[in-house]
C-alpha positions in Angstrom: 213.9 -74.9 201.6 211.8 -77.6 203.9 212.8 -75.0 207.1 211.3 -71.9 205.2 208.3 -74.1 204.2 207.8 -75.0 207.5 208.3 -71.5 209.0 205.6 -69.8 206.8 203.1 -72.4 206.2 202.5 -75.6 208.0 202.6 -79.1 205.5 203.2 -81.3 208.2 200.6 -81.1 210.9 198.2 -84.5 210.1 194.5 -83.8 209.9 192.4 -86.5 210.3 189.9 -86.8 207.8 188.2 -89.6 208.5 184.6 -89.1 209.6 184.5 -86.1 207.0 182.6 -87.5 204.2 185.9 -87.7 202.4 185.9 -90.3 198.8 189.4 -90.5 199.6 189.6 -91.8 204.0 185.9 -92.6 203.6 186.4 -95.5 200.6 188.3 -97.9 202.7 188.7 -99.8 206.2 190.3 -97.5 209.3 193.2 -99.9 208.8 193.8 -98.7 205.3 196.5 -95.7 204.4 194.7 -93.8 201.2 197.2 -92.5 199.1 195.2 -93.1 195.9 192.8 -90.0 195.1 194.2 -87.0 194.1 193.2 -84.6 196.3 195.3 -83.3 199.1 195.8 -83.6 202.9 196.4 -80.3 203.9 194.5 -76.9 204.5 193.7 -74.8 202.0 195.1 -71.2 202.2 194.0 -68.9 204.7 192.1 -66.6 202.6 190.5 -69.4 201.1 189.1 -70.8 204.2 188.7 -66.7 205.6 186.5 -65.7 202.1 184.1 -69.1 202.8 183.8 -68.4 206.2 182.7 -64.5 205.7 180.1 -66.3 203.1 178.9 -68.8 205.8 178.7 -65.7 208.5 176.2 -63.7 205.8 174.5 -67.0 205.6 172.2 -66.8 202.8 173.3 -68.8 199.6 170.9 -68.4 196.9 171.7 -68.6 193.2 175.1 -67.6 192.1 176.6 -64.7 190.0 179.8 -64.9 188.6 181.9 -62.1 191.0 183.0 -59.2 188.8 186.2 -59.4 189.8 186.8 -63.1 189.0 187.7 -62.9 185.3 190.2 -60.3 185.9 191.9 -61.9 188.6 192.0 -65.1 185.9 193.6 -63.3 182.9 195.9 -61.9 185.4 197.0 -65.4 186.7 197.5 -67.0 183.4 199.5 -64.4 182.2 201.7 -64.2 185.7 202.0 -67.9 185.8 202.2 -69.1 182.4 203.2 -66.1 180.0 199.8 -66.9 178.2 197.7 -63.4 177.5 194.6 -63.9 176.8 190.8 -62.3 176.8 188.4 -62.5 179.5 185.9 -62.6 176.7 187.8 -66.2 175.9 186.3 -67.4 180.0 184.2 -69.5 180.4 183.1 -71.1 183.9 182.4 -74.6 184.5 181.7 -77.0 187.6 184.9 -79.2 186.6 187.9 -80.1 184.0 185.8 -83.3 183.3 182.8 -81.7 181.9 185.2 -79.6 180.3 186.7 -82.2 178.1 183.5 -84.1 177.4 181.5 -80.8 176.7 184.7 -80.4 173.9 184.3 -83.7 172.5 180.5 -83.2 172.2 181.2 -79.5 170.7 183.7 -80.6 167.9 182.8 -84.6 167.3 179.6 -86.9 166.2 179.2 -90.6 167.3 181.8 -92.0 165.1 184.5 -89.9 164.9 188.0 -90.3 166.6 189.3 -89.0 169.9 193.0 -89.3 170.1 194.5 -89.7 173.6 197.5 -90.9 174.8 197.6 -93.7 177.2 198.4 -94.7 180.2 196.3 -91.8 180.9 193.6 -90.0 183.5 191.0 -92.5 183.6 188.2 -90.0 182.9 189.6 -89.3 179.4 189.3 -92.9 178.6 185.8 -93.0 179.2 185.0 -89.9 176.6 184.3 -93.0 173.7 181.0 -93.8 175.8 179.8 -90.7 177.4 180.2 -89.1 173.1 180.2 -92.1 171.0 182.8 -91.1 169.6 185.7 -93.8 168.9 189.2 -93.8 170.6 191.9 -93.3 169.0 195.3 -94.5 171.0 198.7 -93.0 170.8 200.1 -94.6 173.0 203.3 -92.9 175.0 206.6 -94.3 174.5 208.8 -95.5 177.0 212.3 -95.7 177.0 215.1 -98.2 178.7 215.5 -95.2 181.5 211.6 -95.2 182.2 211.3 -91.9 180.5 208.0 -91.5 178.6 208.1 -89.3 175.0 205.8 -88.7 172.3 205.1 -91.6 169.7 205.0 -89.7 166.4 204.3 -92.6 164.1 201.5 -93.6 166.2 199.9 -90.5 167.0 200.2 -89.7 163.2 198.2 -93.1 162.4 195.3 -92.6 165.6 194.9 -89.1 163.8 193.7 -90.1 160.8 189.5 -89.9 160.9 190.0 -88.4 163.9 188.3 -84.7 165.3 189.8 -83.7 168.6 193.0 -84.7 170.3 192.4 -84.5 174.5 196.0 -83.7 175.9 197.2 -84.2 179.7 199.5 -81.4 180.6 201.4 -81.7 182.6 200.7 -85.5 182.0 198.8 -87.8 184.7 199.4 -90.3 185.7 203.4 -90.4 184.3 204.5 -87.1 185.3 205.8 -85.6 182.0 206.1 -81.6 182.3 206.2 -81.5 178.4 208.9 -79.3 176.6 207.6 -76.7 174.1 209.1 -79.4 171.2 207.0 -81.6 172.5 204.4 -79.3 172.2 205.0 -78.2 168.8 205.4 -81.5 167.2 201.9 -82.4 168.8 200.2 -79.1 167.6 201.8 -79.8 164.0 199.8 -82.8 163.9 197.3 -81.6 165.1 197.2 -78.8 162.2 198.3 -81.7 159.6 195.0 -83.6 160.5 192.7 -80.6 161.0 192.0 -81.6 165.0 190.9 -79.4 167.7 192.9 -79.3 170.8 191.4 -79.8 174.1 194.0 -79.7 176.7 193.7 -80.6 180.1 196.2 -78.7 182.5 194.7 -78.9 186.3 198.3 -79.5 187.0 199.8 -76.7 185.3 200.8 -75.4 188.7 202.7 -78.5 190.0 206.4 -78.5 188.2 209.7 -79.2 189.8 213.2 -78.6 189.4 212.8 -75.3 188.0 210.3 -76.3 185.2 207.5 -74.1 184.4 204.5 -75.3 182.0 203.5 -73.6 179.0 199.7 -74.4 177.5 199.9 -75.6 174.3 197.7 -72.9 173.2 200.3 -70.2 173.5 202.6 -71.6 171.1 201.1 -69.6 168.4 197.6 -67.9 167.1 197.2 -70.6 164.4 197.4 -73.3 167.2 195.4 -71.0 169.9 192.5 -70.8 167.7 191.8 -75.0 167.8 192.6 -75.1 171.2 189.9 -75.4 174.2 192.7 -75.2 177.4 191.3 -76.3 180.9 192.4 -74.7 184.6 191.1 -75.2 187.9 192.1 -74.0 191.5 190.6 -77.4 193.0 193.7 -78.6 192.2 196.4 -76.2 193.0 194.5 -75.3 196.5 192.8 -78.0 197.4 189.4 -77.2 197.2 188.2 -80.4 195.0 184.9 -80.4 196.7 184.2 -77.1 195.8 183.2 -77.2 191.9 184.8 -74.3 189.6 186.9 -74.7 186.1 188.0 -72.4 183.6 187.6 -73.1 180.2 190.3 -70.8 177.7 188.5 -70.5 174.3 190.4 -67.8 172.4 188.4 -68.2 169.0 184.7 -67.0 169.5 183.4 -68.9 167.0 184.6 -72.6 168.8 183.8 -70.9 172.3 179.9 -69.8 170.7 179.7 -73.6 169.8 181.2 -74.7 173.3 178.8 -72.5 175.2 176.1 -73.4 172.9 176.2 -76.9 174.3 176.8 -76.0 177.5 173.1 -75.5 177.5 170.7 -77.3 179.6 173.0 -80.1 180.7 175.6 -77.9 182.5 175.4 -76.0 185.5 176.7 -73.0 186.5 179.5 -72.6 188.9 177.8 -72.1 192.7 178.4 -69.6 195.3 181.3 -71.5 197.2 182.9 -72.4 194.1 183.0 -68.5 193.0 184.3 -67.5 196.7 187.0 -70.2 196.6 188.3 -69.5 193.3 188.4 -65.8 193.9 190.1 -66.1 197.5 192.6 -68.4 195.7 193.3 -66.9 192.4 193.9 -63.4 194.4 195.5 -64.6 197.3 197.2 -68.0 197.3 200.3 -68.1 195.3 202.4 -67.6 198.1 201.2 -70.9 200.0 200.8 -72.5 196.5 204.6 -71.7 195.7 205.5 -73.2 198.8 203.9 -76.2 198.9 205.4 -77.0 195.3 209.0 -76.4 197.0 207.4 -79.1 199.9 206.2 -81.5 197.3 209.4 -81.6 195.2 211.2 -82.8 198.7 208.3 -85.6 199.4 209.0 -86.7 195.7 212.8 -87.2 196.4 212.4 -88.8 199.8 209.6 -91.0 197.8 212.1 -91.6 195.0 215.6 -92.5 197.4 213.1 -94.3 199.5 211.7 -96.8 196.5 215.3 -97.3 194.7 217.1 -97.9 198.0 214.2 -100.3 199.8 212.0 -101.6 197.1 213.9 -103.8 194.7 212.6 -104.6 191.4 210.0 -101.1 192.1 210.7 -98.2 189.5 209.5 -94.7 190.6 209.4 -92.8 187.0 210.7 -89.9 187.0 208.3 -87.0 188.4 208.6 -83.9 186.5 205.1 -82.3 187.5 201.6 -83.3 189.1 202.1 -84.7 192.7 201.2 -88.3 191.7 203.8 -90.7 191.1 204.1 -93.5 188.9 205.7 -97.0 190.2 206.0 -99.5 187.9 206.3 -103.2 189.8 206.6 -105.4 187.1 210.0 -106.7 188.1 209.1 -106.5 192.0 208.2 -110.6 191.8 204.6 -109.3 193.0 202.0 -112.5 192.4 198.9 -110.6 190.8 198.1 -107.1 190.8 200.3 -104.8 192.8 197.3 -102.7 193.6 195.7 -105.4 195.0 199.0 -106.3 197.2 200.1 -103.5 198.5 196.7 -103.0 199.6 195.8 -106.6 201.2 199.5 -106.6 202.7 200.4 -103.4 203.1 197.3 -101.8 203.8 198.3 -98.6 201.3 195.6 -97.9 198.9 196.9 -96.9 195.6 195.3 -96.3 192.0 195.7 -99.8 190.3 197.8 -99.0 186.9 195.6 -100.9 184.7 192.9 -98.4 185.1 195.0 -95.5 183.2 194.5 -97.4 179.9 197.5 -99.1 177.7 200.6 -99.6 178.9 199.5 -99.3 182.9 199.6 -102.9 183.8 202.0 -103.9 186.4 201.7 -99.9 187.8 200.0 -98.6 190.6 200.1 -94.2 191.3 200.7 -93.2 194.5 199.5 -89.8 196.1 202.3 -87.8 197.7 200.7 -84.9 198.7 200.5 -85.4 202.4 202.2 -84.5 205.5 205.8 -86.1 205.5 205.4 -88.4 208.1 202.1 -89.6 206.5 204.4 -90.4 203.3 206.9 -92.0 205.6 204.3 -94.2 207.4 203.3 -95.1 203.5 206.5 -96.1 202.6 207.7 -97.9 205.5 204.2 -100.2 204.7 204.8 -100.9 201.6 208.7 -102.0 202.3 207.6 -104.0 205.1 205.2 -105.8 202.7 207.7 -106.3 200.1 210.3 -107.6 202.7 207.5 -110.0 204.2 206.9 -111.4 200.9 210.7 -112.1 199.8 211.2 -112.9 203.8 213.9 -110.7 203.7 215.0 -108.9 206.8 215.2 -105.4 207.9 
């Protein structure tokens, strides 16, 4: 699969970045290797980049209408990709999942009420207690002996109670989880036991390996599909983070008249690029998209054989979807933070662990979508470091 990836679409050709106002090369030193942010390091699809420059070329970018075509090419997608059919009355357009899941939380809660989430989770999510006032509710994941992380029943049961909305990960960052549709279910029954709206982030609904394919929450029947606000984005999928556009499914039209209605004022619309990008993408970029996947799934085994074969005491949880793995260094002998290490001694910047909530300390995620050899150089860093520390030879 790596020859045929290389042979239609290029993954492995470094672009430097630096110098590009880039969060992600821009935040640290020139000596520093970023593998923390989670956006990509390759080129977006050709008719991604061929739409924006034929916008550029008319050169006039006043305010933005949604392109007639866009909603269409949406409904289409979801169904194709996720076996999920739904209205493109149920659309609507946002600058980004995190306004999304905020603007759900202020739709269905009051300063008070709980938010259940389920920690170690994206960071964002745990901040939705002081952007809403409304009061987190933790249920936490459960970990087994292997590493594997599961639902918690018994404590998602108990952060339910008093509780409004639940604000799902799916497929689940930072741990990886693709989650099965019993999973699923025995989340949306407790959510229907408790009365909660769903709001379900899925940005990496495209990102599944070893033959797994997501399924939104929403679609596991009408009763659930009604309580359930579901969140897409290409920035993800075609690396076009900087170019703001999300998709908010709201099947029932009175939640999506409420969700719209405070939408107003504080929310922007989606702007001219964003529209172009998501079109050009949605339309056009599966086949690159598929590909990539198949080129991610092989950085996540070299990443994987790599950590258990030179990285004693590191864990690399298993990575069922998203392109983000999850290390856990608790029984690596680092002194301190392993964030902080790898980065002083290794020069690899990583997300520190303890930023995704419960259950993260002792972690760090590391970004694997980059050119192989950038992953390699990553790697090679962070076992040097590790050997340097134990004085351990080659």
């Amino acid at each position: 699969m790596s020859e045929l990836c290389e042979r239609l679409f290029d993954f492995d050709t470094e672009i430097d970045r630096r110098g590009s106002e880039s969060a992600k090369w821009g935040f640290y030193g020139n000596d520093v290797l970023p593998m923390w942010v989670a956006d990509m390091d390759f080129r977006s699809p050709a008719p991604v980049i061929e739409a924006l420059r034929r916008r550029v070329d008319h050169g006039v970018f006043g305010y933005a209408m949604e392109p007639p075509e866009l909603r269409t090419a949406i409904v289409e997608r979801i169904d194709r990709r996720y076996g999920w059919k739904v209205s493109p009355d149920a659309l609507v357009l946002l600058p980004n999942v995190v306004v999304g899941f905020n603007l759900a939380c202020h739709t269905v809660g009051s300063p008070g009420d709980g938010v259940v989430m389920q920690p170690p989770v994206y960071f964002p999510i745990l901040r939705i207690p002081e952007n809403t006032g409304m009061t987190a509710r933790f249920a936490q994941l459960a970990r087994t002996a292997d590493g594997r992380y599961e639902i918690d029943v018994d404590r998602f049961r108990v952060a339910a109670e008093r509780s409004k909305v639940f604000v799902l990960c799916s497929p689940h960052n930072p741990v990886g989880r693709v989650f099965t549709e019993r999973d699923l279910e025995r989340m949306a029954d407790l959510c229907l036991e408790r009365d909660l709206v769903i709001c379900s982030d899925e940005i990496h609904a495209d990102f599944t390996y070893d033959g797994r394919r997501h399924r939104p929450i929403a679609s596991l029947s009408p009763e659930i599909e009604r309580r359930t606000i579901t969140l897409f984005s290409p920035t993800k999928s075609f690396n076009i983070a900087g170019l703001d556009c999300a998709i908010a499914v709201v099947p029932d039209p009175v939640l999506r008249k409420r969700y719209l209605a405070a939408t107003r004022g504080l929310v922007p619309s989606v702007g001219i690029m964003g529209y172009t990008a998501a079109l050009a993408a949605f339309r056009d970029g599966d086949p690159w998209l598929d590909q990539l996947v198949a080129y991610l799934q092989e950085n996540r085994d070299l990443a994987a054989q790599s950590i258990s074969e030179e990285m004693p005491g590191i864990a690399m949880t298993s990575l069922e979807g998203t392109y983000l793995a999850w290390l856990d260094c608790r029984d690596a002998g680092i002194p301190g933070n392993p964030h902080e290490f790898f980065l002083s001694e290794a020069k690899v910047a990583m997300n520190d662990g303890a930023a995704f909530g419960l259950g993260g300390e002792g972690f760090v995620r590391l970004n694997l979508a980059c050119p192989r050899a950038t992953l390699r150089r990553g790697l090679e860093r962070m076992r040097d470091a590790l050997r340097e520390r134990t004085g351990d030879g080659p």
